[in-house]
C-alpha positions as CSV (number, residue, x, y, z in Angstrom):
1,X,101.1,-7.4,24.6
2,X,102.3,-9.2,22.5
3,X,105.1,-6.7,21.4
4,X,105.9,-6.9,24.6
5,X,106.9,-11.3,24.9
6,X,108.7,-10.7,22.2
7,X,111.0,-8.2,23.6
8,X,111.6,-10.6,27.0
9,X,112.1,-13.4,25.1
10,X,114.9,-12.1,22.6
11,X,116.4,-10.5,25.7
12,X,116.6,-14.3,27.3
13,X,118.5,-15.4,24.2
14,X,121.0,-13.6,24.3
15,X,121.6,-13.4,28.1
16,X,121.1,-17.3,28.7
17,X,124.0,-18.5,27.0
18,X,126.2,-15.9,29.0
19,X,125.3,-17.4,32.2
20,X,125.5,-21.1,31.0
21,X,129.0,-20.5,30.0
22,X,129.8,-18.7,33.3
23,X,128.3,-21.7,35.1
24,X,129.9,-24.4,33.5
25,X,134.0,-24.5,34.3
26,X,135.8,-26.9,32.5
27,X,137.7,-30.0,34.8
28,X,140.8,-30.4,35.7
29,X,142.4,-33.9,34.6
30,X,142.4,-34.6,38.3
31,X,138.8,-34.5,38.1
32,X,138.4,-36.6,35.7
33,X,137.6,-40.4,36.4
34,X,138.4,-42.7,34.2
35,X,137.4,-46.4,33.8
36,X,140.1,-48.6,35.0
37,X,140.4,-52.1,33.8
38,X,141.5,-55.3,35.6
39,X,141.5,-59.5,35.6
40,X,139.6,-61.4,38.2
41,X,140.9,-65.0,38.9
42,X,139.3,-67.6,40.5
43,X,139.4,-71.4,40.8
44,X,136.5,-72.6,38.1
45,X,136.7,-75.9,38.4
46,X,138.5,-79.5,39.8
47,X,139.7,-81.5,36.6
48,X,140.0,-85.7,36.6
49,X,142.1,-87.1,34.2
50,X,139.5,-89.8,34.2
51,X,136.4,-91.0,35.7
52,X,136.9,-91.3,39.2
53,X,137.0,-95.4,40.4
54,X,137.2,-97.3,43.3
55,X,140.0,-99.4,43.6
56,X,141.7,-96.8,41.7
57,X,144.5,-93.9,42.4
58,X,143.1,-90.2,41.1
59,X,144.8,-87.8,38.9
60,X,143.4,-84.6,39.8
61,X,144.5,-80.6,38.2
62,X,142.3,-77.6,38.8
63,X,141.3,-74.7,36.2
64,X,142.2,-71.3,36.9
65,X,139.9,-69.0,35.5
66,X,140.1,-65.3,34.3
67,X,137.7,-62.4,33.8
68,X,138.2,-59.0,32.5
69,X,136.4,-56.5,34.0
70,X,135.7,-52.5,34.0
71,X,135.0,-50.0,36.6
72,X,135.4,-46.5,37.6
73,X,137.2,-45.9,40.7
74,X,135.1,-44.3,43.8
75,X,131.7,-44.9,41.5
76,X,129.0,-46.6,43.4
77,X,127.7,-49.8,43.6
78,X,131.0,-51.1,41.9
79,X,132.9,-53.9,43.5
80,X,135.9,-55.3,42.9
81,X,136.4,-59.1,42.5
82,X,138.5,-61.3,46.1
83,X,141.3,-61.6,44.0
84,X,142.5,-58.6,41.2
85,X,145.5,-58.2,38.9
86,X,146.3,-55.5,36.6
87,X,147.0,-57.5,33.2
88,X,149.4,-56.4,30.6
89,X,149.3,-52.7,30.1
90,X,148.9,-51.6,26.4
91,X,152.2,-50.1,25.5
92,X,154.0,-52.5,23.4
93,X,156.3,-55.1,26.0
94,X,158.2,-57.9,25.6
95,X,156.5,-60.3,27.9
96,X,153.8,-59.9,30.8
97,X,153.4,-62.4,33.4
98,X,152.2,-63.0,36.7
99,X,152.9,-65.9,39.8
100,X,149.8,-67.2,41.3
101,X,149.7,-70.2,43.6
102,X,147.7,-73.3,44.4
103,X,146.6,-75.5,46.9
104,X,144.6,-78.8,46.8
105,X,143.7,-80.2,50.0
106,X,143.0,-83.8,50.0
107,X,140.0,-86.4,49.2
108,X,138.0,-85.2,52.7
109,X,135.3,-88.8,53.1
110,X,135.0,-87.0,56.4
111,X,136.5,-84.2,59.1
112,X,138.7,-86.8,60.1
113,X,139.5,-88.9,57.1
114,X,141.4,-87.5,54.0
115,X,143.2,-89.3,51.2
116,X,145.7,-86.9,50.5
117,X,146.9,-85.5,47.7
118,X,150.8,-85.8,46.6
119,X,152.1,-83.4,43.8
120,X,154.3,-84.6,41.2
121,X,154.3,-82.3,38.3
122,X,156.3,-80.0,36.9
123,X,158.9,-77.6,39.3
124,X,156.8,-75.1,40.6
125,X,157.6,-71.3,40.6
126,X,158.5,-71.2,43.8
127,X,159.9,-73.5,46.5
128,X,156.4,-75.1,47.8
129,X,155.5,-73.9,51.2
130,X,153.4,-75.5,53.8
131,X,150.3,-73.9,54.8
132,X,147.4,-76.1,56.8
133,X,149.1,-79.2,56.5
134,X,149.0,-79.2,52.4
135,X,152.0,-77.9,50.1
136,X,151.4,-74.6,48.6
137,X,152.3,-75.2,44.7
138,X,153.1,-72.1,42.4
139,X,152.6,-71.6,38.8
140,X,153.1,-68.6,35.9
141,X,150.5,-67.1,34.0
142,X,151.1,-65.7,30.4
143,X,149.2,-63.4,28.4
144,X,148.0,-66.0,26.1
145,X,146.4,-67.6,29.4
146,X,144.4,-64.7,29.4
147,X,143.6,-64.6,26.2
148,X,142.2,-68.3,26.4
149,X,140.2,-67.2,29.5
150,X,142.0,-69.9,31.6
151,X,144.6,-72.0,32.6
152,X,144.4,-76.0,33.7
153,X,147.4,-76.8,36.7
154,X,147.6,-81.0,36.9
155,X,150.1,-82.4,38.7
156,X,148.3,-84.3,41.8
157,X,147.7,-87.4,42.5
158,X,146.1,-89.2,45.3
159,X,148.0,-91.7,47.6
160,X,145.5,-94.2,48.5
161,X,143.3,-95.7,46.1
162,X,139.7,-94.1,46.3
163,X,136.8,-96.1,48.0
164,X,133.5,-96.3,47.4
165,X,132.0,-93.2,49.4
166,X,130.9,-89.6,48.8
167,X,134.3,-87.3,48.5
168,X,134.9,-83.8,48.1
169,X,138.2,-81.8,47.0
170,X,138.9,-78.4,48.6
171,X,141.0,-76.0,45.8
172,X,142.8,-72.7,47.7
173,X,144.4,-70.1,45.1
174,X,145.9,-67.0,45.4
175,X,147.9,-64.1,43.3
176,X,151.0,-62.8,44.2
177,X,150.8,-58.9,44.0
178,X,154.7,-58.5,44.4
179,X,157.9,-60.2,45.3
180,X,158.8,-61.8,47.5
181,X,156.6,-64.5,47.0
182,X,155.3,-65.1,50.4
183,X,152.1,-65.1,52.6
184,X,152.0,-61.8,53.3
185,X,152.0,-60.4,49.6
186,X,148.8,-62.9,48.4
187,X,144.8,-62.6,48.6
188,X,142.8,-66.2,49.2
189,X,139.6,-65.8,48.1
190,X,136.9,-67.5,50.7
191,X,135.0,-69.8,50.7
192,X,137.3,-72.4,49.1
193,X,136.4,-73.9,46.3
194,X,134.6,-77.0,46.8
195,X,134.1,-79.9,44.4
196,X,131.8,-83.1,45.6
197,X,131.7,-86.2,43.7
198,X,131.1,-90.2,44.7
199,X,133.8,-92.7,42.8
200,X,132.3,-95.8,40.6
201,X,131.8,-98.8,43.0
202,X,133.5,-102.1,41.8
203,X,130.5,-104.7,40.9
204,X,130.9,-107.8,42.3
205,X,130.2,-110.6,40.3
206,X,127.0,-112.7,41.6
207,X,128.9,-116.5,41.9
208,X,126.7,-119.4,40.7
209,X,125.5,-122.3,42.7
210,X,128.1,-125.1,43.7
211,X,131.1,-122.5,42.8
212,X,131.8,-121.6,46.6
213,X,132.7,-125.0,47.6
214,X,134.7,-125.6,44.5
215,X,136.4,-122.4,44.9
216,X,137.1,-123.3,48.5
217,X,138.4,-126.6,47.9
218,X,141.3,-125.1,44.8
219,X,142.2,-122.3,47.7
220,X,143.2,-125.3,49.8
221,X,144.8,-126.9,47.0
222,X,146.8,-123.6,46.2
223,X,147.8,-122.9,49.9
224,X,148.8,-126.6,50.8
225,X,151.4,-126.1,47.1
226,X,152.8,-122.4,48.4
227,X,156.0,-122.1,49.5
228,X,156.7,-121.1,53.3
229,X,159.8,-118.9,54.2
230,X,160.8,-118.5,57.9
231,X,164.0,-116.7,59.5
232,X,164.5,-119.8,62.2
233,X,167.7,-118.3,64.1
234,X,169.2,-114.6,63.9
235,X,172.5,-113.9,65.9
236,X,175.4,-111.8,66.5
237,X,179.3,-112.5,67.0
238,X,181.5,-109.8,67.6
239,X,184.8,-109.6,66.9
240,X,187.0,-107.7,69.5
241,X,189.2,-105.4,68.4
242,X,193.2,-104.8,69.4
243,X,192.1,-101.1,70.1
244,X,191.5,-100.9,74.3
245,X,192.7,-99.1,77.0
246,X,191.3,-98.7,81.1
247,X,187.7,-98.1,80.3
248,X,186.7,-100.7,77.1
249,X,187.3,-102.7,74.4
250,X,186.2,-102.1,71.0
251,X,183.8,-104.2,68.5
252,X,185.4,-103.2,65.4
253,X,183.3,-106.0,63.1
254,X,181.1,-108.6,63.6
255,X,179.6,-111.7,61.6
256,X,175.7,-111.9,61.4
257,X,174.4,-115.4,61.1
258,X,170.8,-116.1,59.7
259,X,169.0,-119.8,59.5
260,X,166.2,-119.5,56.6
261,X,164.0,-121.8,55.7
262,X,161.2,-123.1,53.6
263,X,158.8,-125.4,54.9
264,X,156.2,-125.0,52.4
265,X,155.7,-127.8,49.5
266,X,156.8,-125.7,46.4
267,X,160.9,-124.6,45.8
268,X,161.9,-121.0,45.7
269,X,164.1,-120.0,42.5
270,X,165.3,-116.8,43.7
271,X,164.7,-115.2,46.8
272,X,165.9,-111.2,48.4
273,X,167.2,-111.0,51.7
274,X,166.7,-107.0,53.1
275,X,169.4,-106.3,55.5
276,X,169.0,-103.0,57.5
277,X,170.7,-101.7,60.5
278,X,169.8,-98.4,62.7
279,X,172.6,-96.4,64.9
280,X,172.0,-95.4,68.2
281,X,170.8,-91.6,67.4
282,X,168.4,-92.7,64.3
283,X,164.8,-94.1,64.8
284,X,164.1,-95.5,61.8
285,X,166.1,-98.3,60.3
286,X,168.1,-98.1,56.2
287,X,169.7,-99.8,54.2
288,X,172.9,-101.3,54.9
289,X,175.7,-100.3,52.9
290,X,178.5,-100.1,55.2
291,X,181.6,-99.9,53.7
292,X,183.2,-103.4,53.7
293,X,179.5,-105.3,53.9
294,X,180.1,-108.7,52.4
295,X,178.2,-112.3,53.1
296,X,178.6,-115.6,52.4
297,X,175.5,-118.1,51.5
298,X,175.7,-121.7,52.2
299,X,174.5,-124.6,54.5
300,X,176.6,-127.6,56.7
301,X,176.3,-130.8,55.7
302,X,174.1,-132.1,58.4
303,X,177.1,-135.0,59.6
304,X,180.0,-133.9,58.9
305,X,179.3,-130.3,59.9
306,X,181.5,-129.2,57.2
307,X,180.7,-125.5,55.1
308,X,179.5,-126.2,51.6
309,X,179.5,-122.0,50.5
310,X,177.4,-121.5,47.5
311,X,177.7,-117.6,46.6
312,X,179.2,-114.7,48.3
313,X,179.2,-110.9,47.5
314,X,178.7,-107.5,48.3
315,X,175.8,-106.3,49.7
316,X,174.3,-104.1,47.1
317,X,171.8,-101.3,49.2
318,X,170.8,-103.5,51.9
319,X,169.9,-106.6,49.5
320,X,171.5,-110.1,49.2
321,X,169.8,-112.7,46.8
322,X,169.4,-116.7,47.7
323,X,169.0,-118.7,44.8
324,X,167.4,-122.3,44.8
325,X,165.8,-122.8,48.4
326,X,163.9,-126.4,48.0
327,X,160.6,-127.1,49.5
328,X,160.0,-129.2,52.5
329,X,162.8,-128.4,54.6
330,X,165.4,-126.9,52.3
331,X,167.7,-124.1,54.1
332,X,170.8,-121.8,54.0
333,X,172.5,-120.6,56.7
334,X,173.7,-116.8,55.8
335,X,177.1,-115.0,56.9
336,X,176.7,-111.5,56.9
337,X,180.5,-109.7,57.6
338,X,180.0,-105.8,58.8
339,X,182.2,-103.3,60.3
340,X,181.4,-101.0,63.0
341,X,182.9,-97.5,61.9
342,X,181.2,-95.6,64.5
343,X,182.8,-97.7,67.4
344,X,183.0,-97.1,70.1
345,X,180.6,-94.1,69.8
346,X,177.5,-95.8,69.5
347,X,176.2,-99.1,69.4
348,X,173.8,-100.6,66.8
349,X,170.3,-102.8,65.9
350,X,169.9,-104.8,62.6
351,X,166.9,-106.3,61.0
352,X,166.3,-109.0,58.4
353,X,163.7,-109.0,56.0
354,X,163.0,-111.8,53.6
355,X,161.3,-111.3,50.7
356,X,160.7,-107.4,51.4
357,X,158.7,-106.9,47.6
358,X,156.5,-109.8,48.5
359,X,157.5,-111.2,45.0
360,X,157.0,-114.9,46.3
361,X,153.7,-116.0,47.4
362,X,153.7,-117.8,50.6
363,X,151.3,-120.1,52.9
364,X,152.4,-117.8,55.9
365,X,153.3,-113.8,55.5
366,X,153.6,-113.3,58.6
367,X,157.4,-114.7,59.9
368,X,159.6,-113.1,57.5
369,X,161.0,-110.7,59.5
370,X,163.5,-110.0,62.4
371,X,164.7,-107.2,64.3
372,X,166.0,-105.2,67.0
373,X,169.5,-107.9,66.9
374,X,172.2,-105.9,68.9
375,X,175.6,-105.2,68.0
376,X,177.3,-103.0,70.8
377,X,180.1,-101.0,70.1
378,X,181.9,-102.3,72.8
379,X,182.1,-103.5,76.4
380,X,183.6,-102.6,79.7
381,X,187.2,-103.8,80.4
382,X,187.9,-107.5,82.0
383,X,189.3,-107.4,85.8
384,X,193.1,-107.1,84.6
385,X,193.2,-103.7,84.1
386,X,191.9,-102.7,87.9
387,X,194.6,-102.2,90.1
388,X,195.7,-103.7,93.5
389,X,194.9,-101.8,96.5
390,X,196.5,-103.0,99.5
391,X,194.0,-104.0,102.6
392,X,193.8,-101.1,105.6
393,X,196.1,-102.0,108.3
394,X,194.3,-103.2,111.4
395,X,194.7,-100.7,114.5
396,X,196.8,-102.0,117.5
């Protein structure tokens, strides 16, 4: 018997390996899968360039982060990351980069209320884009970037300062696959990345006992020593042109005439004068800086009514300067000399501003200002260019 196993099993020996080796056919390279390496990016993180405050603006950059990761292609229960880049290959180049984009939407207190975010860093990659209602900035990653693991993007800024309530900042990125840089060639991962935070409320100071009505009483004192600037008078003379014919005559300059003064109980040293004008098609008002803008500044003796002129010049982008306005009462009467170089295609408004940087504190803010003063380009003709037309005869 036992003769016998042995025979079988020396027999198996030597057929066994036969029949693995006709079982087992070697692969084609085709068939082979290899592991397959890429970078995942993602938005790690919302970066302040201090503690946020209120009362304060908010610098504000975001950090880019990158993972490397490994998989086999078609193997299961492998996913691939929202947003993946193939990173520098290993065969030896110059330099490896990659355009990626960003997109900060503003300071959200609410769904209604945003302090939004302005960008003022470096020239992006690309011309910025709007998308949403918030610019689309974009930036360069390098190999070193992904060495490091990450790269920070500042460069915003918010445009009101922040106020004391719970805020969040919404961070939108995407990687740019291949040229052209557009919309259709990115992936955004979702959700957004989200970053909550509450600024530092201002304390205010408890005020001892006694100190209000003290504090009320130097107010008074303060206000009753301001200054007090008011435009009293703004008008317009134009100058009529020798250019006419059947239809109109033609404004080609006029003289602007402007009464300021101060009625408070402190003098002015130096005070700006913002002269701006808007044309017919335009609906907001600039500068003036017409070509031949000039003014005179002065006053009339209050008798004699004669012109005492004190300082003319050119108006330098829309601004004129009065120098020495005395308190209680003390005026200038301004000339302002402009051409109308459109006439007679369209007519004009101007508007005078005093003291448009609010560098002088005054007892009354509110009357420095005038507008909508009309300059037309020109008028219909008088009665002596229409012709004589002869009664009808009466019927006999």
């Amino acid at each position: 018997m036992k003769t016998k196993f042995l025979v079988w099993l020396l027999m198996s020996l030597m057929v066994f390996p036969v029949l693995s080796s006709a079982q087992m056919k070697p692969q084609t390279p085709a068939q082979v899968k290899i592991a397959k390496s890429y970078w995942c990016a993602e938005v790690g993180d919302i970066l302040f360039s201090k503690g946020p405050q209120q009362g304060e603006k908010l610098n504000v950059g975001a950090r880019v982060k990158f993972t490397k990761k490994t998989i086999i292609p078609g193997a299961p229960g492998q996913k691939l990351c929202d947003c993946a880049f193939e990173g520098p290959s290993d065969a030896p180049a110059k330099f490896w980069s990659k355009t990626m984009s960003l997109r900060l939407i503003g300071i959200k207190y609410s769904e209604t209320e945003t302090n939004l975010l302005e960008y003022y860093g470096p020239t992006p990659a690309f011309p910025p884009y709007d998308y949403g209602g918030f610019p689309v900035i974009g930036f360069v990653v390098t190999e070193n970037d992904l060495k490091k693991g990450y790269i920070d993007v500042w460069g915003w800024s918010s445009k009101e300062p922040l106020q004391c309530r719970d805020a969040a900042i919404h961070a939108s990125f995407a990687v740019y696959n291949r040229s052209p840089y557009d919309q259709k060639n990115e992936c955004h991962p979702h959700p957004d990345f989200k970053k909550s935070f509450k600024p530092k409320c201002l304390q205010v100071p408890k005020i001892p006992e006694g100190a209000v009505k003290e504090g009320v009483k130097k107010s008074e004192e303060v206000l009753k020593s301001l200054p007090d600037l008011k435009i009293t008078k703004a008008e317009i003379f134009p100058k009529i042109s020798e250019r006419e014919n059947e239809q109109a005559v033609v404004y080609d300059e006029a003289q602007l005439k402007i009464n300021v003064v101060n009625s408070g109980h402190s003098d002015v040293s130096k005070l700006k004068v913002r002269i701006e004008r808007r044309w017919d098609w335009e609906k907001e008002y600039h500068a003036e800086t017409g070509r031949d803008s000039k003014y005179d500044v002065g006053y009339y003796y209050s008798k004699e009514e004669k012109w005492h002129s004190i300082k003319e010049g050119k108006i330098v982008n829309g601004i004129i300067e009065i120098e020495d306005l005395q308190a209680n009462g003390g005026y200038r009467t301004i000339w302002i000399y402009v051409d109308n170089y459109f006439a007679p295609k369209a007519d004009c408004w101007f508007r005078i501003t005093l003291d448009p940087d609010n560098e002088v504190a005054e007892l009354d803010e509110s009357n420095n200002r005038t507008s909508d003063i009309f300059f037309p380009s020109h008028y219909e003709h008088p009665e002596k260019y229409k012709k004589f037309k002869p009664a009808p005869a009466k019927a006999k």
